[in-house]
C-alpha positions as protocol buffer text, in pm:
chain_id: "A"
residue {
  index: 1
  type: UNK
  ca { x: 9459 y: 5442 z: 5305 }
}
residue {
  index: 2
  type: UNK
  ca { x: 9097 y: 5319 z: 5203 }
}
residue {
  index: 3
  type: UNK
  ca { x: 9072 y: 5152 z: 4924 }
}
residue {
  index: 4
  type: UNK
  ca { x: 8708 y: 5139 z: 4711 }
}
residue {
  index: 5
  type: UNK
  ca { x: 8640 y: 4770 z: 4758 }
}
residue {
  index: 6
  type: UNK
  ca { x: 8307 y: 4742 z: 4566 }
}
residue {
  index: 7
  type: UNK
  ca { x: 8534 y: 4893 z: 4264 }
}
residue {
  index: 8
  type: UNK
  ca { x: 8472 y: 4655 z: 3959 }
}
residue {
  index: 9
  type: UNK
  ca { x: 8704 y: 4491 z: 3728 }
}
residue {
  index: 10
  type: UNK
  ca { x: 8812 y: 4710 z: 3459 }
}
residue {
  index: 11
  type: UNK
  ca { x: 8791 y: 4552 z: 3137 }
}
residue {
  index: 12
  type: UNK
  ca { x: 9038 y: 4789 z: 2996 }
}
residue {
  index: 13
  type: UNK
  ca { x: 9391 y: 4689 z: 2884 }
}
residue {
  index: 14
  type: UNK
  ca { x: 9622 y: 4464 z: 3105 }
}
residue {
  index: 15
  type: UNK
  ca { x: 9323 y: 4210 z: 3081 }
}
residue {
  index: 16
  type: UNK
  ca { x: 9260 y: 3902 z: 2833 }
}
residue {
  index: 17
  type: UNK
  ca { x: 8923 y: 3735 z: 2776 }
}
residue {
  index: 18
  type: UNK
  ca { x: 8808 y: 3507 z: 2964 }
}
residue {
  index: 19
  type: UNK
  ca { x: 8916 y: 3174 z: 2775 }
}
residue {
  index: 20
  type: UNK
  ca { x: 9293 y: 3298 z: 2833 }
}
residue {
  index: 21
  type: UNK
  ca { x: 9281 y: 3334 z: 3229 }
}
residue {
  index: 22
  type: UNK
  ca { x: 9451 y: 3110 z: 3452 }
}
residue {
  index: 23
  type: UNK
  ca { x: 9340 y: 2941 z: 3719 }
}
residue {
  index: 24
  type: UNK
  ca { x: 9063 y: 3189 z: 3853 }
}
residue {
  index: 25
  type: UNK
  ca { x: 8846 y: 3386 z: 3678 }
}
residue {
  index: 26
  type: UNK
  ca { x: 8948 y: 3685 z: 3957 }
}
residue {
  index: 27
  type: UNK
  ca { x: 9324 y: 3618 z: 3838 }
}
residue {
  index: 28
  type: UNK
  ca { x: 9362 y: 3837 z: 3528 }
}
residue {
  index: 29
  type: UNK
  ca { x: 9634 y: 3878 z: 3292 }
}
residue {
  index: 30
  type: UNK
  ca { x: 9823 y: 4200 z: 3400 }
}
residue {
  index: 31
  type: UNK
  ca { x: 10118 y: 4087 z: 3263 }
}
residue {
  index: 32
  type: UNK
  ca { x: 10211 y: 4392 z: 3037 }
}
residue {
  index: 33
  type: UNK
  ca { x: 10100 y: 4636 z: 3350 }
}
residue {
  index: 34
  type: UNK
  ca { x: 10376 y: 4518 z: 3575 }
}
residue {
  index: 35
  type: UNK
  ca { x: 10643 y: 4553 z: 3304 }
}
residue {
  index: 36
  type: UNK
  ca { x: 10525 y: 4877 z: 3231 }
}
residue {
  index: 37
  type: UNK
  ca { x: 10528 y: 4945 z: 3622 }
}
residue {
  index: 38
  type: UNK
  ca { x: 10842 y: 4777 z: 3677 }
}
residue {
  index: 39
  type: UNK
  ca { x: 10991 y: 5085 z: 3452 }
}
residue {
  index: 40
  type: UNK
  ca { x: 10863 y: 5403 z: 3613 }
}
residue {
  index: 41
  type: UNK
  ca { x: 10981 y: 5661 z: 3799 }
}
residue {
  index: 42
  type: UNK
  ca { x: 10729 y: 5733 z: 4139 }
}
residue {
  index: 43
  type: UNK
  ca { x: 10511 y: 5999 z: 4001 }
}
residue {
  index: 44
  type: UNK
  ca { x: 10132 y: 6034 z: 3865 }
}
residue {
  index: 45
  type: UNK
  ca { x: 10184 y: 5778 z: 3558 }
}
residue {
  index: 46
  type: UNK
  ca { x: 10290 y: 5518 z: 3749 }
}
residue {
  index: 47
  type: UNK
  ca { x: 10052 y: 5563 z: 4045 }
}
residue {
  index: 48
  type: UNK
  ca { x: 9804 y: 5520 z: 3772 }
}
residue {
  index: 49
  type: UNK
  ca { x: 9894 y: 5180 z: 3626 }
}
residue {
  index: 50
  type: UNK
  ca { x: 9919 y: 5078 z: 4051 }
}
residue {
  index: 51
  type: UNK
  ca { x: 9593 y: 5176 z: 4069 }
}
residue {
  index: 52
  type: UNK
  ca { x: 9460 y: 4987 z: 3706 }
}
residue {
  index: 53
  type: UNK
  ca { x: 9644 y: 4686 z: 3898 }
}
residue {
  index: 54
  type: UNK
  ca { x: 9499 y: 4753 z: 4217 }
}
residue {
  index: 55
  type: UNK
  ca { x: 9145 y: 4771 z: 4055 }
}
residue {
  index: 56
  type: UNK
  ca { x: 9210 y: 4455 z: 3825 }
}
residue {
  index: 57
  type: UNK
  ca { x: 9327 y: 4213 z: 4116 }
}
residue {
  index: 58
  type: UNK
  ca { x: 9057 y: 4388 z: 4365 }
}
residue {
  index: 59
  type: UNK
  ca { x: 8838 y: 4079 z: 4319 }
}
residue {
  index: 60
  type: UNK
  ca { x: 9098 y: 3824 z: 4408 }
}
residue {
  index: 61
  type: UNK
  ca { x: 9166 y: 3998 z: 4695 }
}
residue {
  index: 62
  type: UNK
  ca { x: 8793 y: 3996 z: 4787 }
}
residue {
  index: 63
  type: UNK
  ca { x: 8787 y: 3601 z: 4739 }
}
residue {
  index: 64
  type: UNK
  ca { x: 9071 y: 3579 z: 5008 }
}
residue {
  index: 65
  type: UNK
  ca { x: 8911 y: 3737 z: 5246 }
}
residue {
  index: 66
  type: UNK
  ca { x: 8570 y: 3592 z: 5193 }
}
residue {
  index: 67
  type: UNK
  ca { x: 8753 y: 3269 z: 5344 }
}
residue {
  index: 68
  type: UNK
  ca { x: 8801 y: 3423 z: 5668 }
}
residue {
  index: 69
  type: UNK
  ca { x: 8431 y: 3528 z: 5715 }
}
residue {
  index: 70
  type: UNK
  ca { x: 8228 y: 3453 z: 6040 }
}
residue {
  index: 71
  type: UNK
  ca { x: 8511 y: 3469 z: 6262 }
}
residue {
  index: 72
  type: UNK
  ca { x: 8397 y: 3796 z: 6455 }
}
residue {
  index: 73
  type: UNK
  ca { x: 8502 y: 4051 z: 6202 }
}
residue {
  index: 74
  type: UNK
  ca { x: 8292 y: 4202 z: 5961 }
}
residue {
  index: 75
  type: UNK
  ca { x: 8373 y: 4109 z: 5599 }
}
residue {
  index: 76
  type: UNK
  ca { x: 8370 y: 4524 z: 5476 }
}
residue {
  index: 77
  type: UNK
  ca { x: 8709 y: 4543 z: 5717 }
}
residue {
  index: 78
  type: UNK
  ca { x: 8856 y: 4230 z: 5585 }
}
residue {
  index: 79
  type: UNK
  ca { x: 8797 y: 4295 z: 5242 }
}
residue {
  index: 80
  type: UNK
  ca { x: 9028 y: 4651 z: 5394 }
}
residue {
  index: 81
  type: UNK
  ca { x: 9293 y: 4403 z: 5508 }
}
residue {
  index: 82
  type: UNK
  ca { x: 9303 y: 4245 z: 5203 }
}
residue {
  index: 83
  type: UNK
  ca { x: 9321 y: 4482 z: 4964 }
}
residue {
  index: 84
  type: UNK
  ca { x: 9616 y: 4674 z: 5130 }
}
residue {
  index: 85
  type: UNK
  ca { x: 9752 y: 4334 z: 5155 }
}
residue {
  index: 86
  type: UNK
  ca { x: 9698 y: 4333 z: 4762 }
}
residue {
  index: 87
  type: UNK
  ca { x: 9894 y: 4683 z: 4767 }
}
residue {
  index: 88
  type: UNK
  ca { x: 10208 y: 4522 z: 4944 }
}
residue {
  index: 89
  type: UNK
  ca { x: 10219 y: 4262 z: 4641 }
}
residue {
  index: 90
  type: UNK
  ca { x: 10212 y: 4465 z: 4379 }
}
residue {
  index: 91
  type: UNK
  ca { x: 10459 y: 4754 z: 4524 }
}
residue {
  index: 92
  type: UNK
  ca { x: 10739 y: 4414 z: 4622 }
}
residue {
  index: 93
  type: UNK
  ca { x: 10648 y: 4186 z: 4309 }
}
residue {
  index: 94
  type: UNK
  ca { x: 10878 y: 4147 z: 4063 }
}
residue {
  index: 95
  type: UNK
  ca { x: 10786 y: 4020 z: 3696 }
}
residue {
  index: 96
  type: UNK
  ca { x: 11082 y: 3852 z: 3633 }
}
residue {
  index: 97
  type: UNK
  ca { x: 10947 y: 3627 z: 3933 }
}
residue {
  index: 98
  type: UNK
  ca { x: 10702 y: 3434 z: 3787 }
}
residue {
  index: 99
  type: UNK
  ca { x: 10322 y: 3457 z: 3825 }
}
residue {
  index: 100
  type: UNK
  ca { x: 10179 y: 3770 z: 4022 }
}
residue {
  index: 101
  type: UNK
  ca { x: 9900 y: 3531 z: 4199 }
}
residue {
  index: 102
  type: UNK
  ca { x: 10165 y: 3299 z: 4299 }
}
residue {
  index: 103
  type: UNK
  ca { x: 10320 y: 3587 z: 4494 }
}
residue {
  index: 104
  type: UNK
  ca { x: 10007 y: 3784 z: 4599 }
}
residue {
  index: 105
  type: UNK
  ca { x: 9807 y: 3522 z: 4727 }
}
residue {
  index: 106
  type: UNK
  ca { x: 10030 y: 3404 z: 5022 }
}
residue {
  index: 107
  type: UNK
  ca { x: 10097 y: 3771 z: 5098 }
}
residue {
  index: 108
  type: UNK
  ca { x: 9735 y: 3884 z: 5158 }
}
residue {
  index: 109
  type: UNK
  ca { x: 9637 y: 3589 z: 5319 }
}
residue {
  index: 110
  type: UNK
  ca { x: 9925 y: 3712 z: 5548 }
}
residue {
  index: 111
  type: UNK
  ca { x: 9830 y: 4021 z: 5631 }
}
residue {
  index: 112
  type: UNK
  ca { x: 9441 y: 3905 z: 5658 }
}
residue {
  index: 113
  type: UNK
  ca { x: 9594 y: 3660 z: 5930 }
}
residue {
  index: 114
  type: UNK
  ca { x: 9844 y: 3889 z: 6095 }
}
residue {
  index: 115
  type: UNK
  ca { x: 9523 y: 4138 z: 6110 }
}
residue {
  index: 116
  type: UNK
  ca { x: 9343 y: 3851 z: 6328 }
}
residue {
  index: 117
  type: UNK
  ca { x: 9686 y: 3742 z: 6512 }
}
residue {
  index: 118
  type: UNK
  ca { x: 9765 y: 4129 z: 6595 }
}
residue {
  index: 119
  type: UNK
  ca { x: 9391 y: 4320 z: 6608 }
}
residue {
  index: 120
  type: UNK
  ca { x: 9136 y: 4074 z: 6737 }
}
residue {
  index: 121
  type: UNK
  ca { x: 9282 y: 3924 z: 7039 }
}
residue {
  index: 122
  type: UNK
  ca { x: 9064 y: 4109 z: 7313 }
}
residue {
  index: 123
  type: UNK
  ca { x: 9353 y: 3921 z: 7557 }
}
residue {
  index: 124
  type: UNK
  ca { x: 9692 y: 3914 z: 7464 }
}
residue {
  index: 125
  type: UNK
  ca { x: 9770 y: 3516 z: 7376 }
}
residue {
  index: 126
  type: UNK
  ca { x: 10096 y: 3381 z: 7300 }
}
residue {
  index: 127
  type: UNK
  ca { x: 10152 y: 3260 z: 6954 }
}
residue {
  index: 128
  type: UNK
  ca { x: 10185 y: 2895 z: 7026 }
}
residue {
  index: 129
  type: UNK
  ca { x: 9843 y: 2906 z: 7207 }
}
residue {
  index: 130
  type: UNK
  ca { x: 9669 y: 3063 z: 6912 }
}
residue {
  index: 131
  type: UNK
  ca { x: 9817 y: 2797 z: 6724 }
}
residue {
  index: 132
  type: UNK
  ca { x: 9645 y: 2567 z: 6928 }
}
residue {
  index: 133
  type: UNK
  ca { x: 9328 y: 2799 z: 6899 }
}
residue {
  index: 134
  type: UNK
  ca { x: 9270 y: 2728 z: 6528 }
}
residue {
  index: 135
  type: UNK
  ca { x: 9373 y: 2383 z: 6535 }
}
residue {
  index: 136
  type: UNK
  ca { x: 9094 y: 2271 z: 6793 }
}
residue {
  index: 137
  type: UNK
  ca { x: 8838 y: 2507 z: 6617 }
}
residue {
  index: 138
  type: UNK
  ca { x: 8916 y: 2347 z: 6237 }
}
residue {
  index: 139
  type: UNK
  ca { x: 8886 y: 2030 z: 6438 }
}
residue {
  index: 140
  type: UNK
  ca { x: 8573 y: 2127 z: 6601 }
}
residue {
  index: 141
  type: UNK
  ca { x: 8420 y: 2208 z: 6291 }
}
residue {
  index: 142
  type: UNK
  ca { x: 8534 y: 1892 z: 6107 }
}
residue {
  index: 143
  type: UNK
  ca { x: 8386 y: 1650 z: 6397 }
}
residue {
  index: 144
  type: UNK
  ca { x: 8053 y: 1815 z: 6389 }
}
residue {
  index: 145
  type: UNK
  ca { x: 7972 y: 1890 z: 6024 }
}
residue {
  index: 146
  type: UNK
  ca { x: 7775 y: 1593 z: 6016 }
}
residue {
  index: 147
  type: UNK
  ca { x: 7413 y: 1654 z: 6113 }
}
residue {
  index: 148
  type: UNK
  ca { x: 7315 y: 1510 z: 6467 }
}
residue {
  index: 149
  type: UNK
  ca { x: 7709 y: 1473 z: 6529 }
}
residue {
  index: 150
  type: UNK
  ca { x: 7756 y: 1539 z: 6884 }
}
residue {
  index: 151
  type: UNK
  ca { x: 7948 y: 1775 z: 7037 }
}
residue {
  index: 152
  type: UNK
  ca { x: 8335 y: 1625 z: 7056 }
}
residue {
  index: 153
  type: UNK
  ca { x: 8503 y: 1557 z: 7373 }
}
residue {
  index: 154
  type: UNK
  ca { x: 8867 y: 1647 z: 7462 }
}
residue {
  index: 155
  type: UNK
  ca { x: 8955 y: 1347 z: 7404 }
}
residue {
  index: 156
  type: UNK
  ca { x: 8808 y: 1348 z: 7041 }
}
residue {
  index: 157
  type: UNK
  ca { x: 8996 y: 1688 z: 6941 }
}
residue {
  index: 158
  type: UNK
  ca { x: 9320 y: 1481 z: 7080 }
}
residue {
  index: 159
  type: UNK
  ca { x: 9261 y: 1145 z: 6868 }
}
residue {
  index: 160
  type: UNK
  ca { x: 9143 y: 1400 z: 6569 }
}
residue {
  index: 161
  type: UNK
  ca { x: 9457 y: 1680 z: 6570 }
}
residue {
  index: 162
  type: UNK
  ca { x: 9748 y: 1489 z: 6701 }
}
residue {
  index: 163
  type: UNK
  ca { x: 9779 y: 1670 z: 6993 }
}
residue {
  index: 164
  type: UNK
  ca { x: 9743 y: 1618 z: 7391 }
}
residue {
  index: 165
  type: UNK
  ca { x: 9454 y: 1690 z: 7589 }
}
residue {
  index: 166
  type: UNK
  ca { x: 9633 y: 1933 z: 7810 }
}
residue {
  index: 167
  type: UNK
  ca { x: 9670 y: 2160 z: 7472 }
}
residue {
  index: 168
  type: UNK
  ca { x: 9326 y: 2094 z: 7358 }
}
residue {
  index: 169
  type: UNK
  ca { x: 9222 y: 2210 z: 7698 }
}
residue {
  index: 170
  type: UNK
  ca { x: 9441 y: 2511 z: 7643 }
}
residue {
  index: 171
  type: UNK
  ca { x: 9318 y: 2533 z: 7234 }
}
residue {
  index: 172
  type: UNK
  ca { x: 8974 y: 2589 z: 7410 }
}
residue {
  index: 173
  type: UNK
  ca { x: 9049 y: 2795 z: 7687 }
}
residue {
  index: 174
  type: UNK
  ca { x: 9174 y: 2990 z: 7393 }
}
residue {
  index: 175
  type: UNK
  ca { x: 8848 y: 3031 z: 7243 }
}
residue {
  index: 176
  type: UNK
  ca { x: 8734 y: 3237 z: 7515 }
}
residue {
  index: 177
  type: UNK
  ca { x: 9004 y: 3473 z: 7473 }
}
residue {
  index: 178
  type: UNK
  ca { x: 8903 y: 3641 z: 7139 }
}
residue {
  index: 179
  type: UNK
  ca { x: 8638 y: 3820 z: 7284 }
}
residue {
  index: 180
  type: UNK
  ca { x: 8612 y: 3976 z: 7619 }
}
residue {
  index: 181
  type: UNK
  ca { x: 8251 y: 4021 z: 7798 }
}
residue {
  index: 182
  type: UNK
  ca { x: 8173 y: 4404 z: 7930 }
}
residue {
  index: 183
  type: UNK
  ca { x: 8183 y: 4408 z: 8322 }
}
residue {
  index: 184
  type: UNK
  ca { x: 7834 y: 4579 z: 8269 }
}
residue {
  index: 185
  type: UNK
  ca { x: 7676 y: 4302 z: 8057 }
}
residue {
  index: 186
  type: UNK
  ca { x: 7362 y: 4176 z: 8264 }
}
residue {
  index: 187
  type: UNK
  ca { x: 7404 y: 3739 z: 8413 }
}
residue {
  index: 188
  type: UNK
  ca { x: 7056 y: 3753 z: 8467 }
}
residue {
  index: 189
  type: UNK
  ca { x: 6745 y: 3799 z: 8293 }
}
residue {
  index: 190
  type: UNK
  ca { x: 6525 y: 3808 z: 8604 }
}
residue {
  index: 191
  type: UNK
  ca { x: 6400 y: 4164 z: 8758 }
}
residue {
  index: 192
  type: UNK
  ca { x: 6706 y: 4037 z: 9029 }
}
residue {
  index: 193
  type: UNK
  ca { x: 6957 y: 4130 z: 8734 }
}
residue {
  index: 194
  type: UNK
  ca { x: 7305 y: 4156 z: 8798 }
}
residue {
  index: 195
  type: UNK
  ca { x: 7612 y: 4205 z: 8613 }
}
residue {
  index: 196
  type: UNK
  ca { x: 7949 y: 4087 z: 8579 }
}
residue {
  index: 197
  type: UNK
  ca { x: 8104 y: 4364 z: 8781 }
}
residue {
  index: 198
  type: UNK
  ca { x: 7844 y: 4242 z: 9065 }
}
residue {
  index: 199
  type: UNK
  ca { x: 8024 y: 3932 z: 9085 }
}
residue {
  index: 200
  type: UNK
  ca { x: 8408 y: 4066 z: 9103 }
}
residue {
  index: 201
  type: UNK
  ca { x: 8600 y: 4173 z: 9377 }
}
residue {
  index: 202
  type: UNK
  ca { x: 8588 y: 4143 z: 9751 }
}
residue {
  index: 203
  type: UNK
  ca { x: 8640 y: 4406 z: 10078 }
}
residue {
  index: 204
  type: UNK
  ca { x: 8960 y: 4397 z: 10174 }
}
residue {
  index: 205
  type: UNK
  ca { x: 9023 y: 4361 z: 10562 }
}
residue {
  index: 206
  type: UNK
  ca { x: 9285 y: 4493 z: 10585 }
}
residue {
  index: 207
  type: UNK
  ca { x: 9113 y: 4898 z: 10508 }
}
residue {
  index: 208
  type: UNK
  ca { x: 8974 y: 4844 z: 10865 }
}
residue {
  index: 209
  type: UNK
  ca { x: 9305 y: 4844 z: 11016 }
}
residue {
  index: 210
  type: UNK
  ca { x: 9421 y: 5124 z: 10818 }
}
residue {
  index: 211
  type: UNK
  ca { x: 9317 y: 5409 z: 11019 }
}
residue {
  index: 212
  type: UNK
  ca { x: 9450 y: 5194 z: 11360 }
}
residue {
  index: 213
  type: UNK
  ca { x: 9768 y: 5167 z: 11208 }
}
residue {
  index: 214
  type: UNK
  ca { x: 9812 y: 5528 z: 11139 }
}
residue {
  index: 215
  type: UNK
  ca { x: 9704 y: 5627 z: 11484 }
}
residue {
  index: 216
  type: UNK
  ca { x: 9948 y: 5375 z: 11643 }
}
residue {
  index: 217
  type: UNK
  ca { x: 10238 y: 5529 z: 11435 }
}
residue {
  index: 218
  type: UNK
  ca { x: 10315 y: 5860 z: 11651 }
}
residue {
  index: 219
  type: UNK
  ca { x: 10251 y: 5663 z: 11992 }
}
residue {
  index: 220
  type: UNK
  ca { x: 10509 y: 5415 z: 11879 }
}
residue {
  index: 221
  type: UNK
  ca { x: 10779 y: 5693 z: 11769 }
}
residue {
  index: 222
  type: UNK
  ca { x: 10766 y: 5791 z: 12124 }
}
residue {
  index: 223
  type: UNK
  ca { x: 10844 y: 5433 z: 12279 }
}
residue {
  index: 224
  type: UNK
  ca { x: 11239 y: 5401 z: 12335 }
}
residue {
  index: 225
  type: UNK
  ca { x: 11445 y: 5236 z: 12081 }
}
residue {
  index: 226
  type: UNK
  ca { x: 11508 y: 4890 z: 12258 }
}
residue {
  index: 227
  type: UNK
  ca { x: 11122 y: 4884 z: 12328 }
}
residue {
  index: 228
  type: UNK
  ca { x: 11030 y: 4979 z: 11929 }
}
residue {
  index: 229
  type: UNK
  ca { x: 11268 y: 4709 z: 11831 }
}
residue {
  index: 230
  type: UNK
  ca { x: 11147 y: 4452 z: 12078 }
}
residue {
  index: 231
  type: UNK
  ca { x: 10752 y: 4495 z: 11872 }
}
residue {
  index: 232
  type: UNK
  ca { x: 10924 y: 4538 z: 11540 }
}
residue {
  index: 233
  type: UNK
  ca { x: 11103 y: 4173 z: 11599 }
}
residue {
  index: 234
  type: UNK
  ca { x: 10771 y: 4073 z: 11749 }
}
residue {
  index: 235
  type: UNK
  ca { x: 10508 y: 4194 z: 11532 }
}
residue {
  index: 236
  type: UNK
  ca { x: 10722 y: 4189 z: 11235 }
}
residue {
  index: 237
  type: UNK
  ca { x: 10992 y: 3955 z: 11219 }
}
residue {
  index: 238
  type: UNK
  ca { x: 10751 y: 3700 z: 11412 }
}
residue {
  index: 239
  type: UNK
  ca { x: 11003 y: 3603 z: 11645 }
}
residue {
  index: 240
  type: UNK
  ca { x: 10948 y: 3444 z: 11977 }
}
residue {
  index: 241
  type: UNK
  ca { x: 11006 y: 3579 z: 12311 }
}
residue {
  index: 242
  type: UNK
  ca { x: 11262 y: 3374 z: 12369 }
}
residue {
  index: 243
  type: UNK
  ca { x: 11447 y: 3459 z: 12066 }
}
residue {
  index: 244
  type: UNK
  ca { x: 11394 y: 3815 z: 12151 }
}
residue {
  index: 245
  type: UNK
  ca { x: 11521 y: 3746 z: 12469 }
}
residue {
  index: 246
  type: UNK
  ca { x: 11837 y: 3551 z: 12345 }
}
residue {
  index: 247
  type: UNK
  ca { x: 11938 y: 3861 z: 12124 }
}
residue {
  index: 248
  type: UNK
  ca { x: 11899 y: 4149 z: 12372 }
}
residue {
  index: 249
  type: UNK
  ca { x: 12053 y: 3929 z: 12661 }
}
residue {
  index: 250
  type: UNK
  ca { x: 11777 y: 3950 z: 12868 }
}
residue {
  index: 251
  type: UNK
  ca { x: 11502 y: 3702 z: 13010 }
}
residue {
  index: 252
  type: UNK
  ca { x: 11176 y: 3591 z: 12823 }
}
residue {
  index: 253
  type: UNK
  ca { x: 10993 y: 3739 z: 13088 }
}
residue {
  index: 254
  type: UNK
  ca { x: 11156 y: 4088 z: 13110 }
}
residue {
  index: 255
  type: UNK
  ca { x: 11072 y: 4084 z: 12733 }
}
residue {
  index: 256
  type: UNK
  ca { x: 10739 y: 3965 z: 12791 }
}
residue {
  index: 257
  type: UNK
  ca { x: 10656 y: 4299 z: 12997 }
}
residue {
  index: 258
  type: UNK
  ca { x: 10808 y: 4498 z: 12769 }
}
residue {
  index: 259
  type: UNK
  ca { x: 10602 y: 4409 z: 12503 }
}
residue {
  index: 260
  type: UNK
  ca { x: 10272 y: 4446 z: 12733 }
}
residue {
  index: 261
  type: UNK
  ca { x: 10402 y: 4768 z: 12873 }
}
residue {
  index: 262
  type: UNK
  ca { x: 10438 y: 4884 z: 12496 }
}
residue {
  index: 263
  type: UNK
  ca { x: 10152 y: 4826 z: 12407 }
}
residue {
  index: 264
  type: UNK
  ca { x: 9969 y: 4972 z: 12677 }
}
residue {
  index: 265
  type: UNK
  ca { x: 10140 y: 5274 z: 12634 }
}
residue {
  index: 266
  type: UNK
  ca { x: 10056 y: 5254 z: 12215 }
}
residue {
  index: 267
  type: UNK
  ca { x: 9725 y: 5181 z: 12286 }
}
residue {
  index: 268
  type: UNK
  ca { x: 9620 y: 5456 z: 12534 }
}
residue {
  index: 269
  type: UNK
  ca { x: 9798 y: 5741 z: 12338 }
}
residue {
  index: 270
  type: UNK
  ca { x: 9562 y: 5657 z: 12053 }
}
residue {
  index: 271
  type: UNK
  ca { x: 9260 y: 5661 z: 12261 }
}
residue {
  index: 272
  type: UNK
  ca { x: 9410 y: 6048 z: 12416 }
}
residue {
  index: 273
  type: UNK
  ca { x: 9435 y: 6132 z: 12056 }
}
residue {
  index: 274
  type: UNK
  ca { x: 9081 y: 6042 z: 11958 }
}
residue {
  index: 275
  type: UNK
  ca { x: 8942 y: 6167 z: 12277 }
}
residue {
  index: 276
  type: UNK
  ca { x: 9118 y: 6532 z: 12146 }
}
residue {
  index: 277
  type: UNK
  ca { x: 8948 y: 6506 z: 11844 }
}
residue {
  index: 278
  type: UNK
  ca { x: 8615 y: 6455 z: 12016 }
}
residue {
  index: 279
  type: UNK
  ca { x: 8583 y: 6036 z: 11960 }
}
residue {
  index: 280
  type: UNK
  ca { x: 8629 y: 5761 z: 11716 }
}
residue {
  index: 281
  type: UNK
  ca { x: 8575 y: 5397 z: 11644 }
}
residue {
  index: 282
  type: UNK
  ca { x: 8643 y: 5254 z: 12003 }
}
residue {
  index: 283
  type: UNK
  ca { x: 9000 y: 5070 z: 12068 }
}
residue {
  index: 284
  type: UNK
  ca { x: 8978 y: 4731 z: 12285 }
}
C-alpha cells in the first residue's frame, strides 16, 4: 500500500489548537478518533476515521524518518517505511493504553530500522556485526564533528565505544558491506581502463588436463583389474611402491613394472585414438 506522504495535516476534528498539543507540534490530539475507532466494525466508516488518523499523525511519522536520512536511502522511501509503520500503530494501539505517541513512536522507528536491518544490506551480515556497524559509525561521527579533527584510529573507536579493536575492525569491515560495487564499474580513469571483473578470477589448470583425463579413461578400462588397482592406489591413494607391494604380496619391483607397463599401455592407446581422429594436442 502507498500512502500520500506530502498529505497535510487536516485541521478538521480529532485535532486541538496548538497551545493544547503535547510535546510536538506533529503530535496532535486524536484522542476522540481512537475511541471512536476503537468501536467499529471493519467497514467504510471506520476505514475513514484510520485514514483522518493516518493523515493527522502523517507528519510525525515524517519527523522519524527524517532522522535516518543520508544513510544510502532516499528520504521519499523512508518517509514509505514510516508511514506504514504509522499504520501498524494505529491498527494495534489501544486507548485505554495511554498516549498514542508513546506507542507509535518506538514502533515506526522499528520498522524504519528493520527496513535498513532487512532491505539495505547488499551482503547478508549477522546481527551482532551490524550492531557493531552503527556503533563505530555514531562513534566515527562523534570523533570527527569537530572541524580539523582527524580521522580516528582503531584504537580511538575502542577507547570511545567500549569495545575491542578486533570488533571495531569488524564494525568497519562492516561498513563496506552496505553497498556492493558492480563487477563492471571502471578502477581506472586512464584510456588503460579496467574494471572490477578484470581483476577477478584466475585459469584453472586443471581444464588442461581435462581432455587427457577423458582420453586415458577407456585405455585404462582395458588394463586388468590388479593392474587398474595398482595406479588407482598409486595415483590416487598416494601410496608407495612398497606399500603397494606389501598389500598384493608381491615385490616393489614387480610393482614398479607394472605401473610403467600401465602406463605405457594408457598412454599409447590415447595417442591410437587421436591418430583415428586425424591428431590432437601431442602426448609426451
Amino acid at each position: 500500500m502507498l500512502i500520500d506522504t506530502s498529505a497535510p495535516r487536516p485541521g478538521s476534528s480529532g485535532t486541538t489548537p496548538a497551545a493544547t498539543r503535547r510535546r510536538h507540534d506533529d503530535a496532535p490530539d486524536t484522542t476522540t478518533l481512537f475511541s471512536r475507532l476503537a468501536t467499529l466494525e471493519d467497514g467504510p466508516e471506520r476505514e475513514a476515521v484510520r485514514d483522518e488518523l493516518v493523515t493527522a499523525w502523517l507528519p510525525m511519522a515524517h519527523r522519524i524518518a527524517g532522522r535516518f536520512r543520508d544513510r544510502g536511502e532516499s528520504i521519499e522511501d523512508l518517509r514509505q517505511v514510516a508511514a506504514l509503520g504509522l499504520v501498524k500503530a494505529i491498527d494495534r494501539f489501544d486507548p485505554s493504553r495511554g498516549a498514542f505517541e508513546s506507542y507509535a513512536v518506538p514502533t515506526i522507528t522499528g520498522e524504519v530500522k528493520r527496513h535498513f536491518r532487512d532491505r539495505m544490506w547488499a551482503l547478508r551480515v549477522p546481527r551482532r556485526i551490524q550492531e557493531l556497524r552503527n556503533k563505530v559509525r555514531v562513534a566515527r561521527r562523534e570523533l570527527t564533528q569537530n572541524p580539523g579533527s582527524p580521522e580516528p584510529s582503531v584504537a580511538d573507536i575502542a577507547a570511545h565505544t567500549g569495545l575491542t579493536e578486533e570488533e571495531v575492525s569488524a564494525g568497519m569491515e562492516a561498513l563496506e558491506s552496505f553497498s556492493t560495487l558492480s563487477l563492471d564499474a571502471e578502477l581506472s580513469t586512464d584510456d588503460d581502463g579496467y574494471s572490477l571483473a578484470d581483476t577477478l578470477g584466475a585459469s584453472d589448470s586443471s581444464y588442461d588436463v581435462v581432455v587427457d583425463r577423458e582420453s586415458a579413461k577407456e585405455g585404462l578400462r582395458r588394463l586388468p583389474e590388479r593392474e587398474r588397482a595398482i595406479l588407482y592406489m598409486r595415483f590416487f591413494e598416494d601410496m608407495t611402491q612398497s606399500r603397494i607391494a606389501d598389500r598384493l604380496g608381491i615385490s616393489q619391483m614387480h610393482v614398479s613394472r607394472l605401473i610403467s607397463r600401465s602406463c605405457a599401455r594408457v598412454r599409447a592407446d590415447v595417442l591410437g585414438q587421436r591418430a583415428a581422429r586425424g591428431g590432437g594436442r601431442p602426448t609426451a
